[in-house]
Backbone as numpy.savetxt, mean C-alpha at the origin, in Angstrom:
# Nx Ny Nz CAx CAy CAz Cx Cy Cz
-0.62 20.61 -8.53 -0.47 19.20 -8.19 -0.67 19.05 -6.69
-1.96 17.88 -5.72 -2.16 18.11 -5.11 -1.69 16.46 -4.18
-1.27 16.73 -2.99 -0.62 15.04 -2.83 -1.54 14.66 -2.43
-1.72 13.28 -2.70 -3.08 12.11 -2.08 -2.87 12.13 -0.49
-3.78 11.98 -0.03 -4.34 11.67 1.48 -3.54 10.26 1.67
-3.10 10.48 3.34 -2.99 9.19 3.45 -3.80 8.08 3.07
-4.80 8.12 3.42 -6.05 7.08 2.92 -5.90 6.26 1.66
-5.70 7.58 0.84 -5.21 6.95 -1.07 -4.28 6.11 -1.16
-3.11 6.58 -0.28 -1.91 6.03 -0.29 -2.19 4.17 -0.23
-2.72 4.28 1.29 -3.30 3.02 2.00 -4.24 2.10 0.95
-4.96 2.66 0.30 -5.94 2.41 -1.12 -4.92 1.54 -1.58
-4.05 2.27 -1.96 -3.15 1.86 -3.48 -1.95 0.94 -3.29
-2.33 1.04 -2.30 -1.23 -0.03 -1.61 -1.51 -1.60 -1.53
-2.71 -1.62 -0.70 -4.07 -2.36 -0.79 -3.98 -2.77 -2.23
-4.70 -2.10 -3.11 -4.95 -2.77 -4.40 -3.52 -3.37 -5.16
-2.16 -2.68 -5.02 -1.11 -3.44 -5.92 -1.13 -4.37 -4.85
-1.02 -4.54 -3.46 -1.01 -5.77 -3.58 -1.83 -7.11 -3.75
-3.05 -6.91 -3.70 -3.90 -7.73 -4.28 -4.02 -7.77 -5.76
-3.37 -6.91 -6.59 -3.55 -7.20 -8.25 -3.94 -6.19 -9.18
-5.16 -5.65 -7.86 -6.00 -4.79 -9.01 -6.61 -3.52 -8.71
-6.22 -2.70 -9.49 -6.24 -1.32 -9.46 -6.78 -0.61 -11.21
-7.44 0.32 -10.79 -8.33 0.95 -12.01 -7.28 1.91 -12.44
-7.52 2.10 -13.60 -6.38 3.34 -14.45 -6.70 4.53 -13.80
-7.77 4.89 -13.15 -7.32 6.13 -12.33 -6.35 6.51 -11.40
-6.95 5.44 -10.33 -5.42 5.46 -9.57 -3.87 4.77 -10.00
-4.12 4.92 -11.16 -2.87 4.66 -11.21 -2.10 5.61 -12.05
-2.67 6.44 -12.34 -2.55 8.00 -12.80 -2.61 8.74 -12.05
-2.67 8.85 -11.04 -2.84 10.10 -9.65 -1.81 9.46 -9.44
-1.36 8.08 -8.42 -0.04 8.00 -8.49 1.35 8.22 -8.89
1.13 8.64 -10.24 1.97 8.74 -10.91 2.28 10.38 -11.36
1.11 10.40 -11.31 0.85 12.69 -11.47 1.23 12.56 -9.91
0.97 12.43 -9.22 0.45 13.39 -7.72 1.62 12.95 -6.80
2.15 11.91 -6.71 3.24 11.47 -5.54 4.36 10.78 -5.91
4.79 11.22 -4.82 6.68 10.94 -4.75 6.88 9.28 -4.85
7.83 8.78 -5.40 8.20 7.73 -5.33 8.71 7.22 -4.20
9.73 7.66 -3.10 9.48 7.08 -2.39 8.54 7.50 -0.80
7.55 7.78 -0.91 6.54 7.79 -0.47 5.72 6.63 -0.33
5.79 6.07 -1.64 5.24 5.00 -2.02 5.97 3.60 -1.72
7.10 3.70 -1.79 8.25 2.68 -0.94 8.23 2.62 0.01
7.73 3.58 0.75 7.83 3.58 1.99 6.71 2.79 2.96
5.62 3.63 2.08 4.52 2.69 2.48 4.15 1.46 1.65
5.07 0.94 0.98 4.99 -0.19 0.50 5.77 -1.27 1.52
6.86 -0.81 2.38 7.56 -1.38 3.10 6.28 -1.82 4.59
6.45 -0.52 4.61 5.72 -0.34 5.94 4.30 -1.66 5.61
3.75 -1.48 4.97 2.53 -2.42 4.47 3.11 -4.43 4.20
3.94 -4.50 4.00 4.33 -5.43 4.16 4.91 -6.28 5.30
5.39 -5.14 6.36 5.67 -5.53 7.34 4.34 -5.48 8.23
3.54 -4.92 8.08 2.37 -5.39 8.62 1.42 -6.36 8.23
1.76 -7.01 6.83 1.34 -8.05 6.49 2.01 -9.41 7.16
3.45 -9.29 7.20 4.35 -10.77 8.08 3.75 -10.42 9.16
3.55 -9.42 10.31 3.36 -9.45 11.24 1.70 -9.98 11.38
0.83 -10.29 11.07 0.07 -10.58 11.12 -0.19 -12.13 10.44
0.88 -12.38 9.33 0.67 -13.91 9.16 1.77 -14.48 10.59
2.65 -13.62 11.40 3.08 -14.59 12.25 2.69 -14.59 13.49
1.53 -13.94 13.71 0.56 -13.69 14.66 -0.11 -14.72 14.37
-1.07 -15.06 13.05 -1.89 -15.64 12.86 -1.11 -17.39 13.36
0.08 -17.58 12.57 1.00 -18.77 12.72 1.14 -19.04 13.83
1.64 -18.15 15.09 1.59 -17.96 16.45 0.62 -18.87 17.00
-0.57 -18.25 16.73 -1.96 -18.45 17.73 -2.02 -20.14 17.14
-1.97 -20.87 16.29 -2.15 -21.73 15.79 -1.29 -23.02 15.94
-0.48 -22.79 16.35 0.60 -23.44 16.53 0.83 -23.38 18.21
């Protein structure tokens, strides 16, 4: 069992949160890495999502 690259991680992160993801990766996920690994960079990914809608809100306002 071999752990995904950061990159994958970043992938899969990317795709749940936009919706959509192919049954592969979502089987390597589930074979290949830790759960919270995936929390983690699920956190982390979200906080770089507010930070950038309140950047965006920022400049606009």
């Amino acid at each position: 069992m071999t752990k995904p690259k950061i990159i994958q991680i970043l992938e899969d992160i990317v795709y749940a949160t936009l919706g959509g993801q192919n049954s592969d990766a979502h089987k390597r996920q589930f074979e290949q890495a830790s759960l919270p690994t995936y929390i983690l960079a699920g956190l982390l990914g979200i906080a770089v999502f507010v930070a950038v809608i309140a950047l965006v809100v920022s400049l606009l306002i």
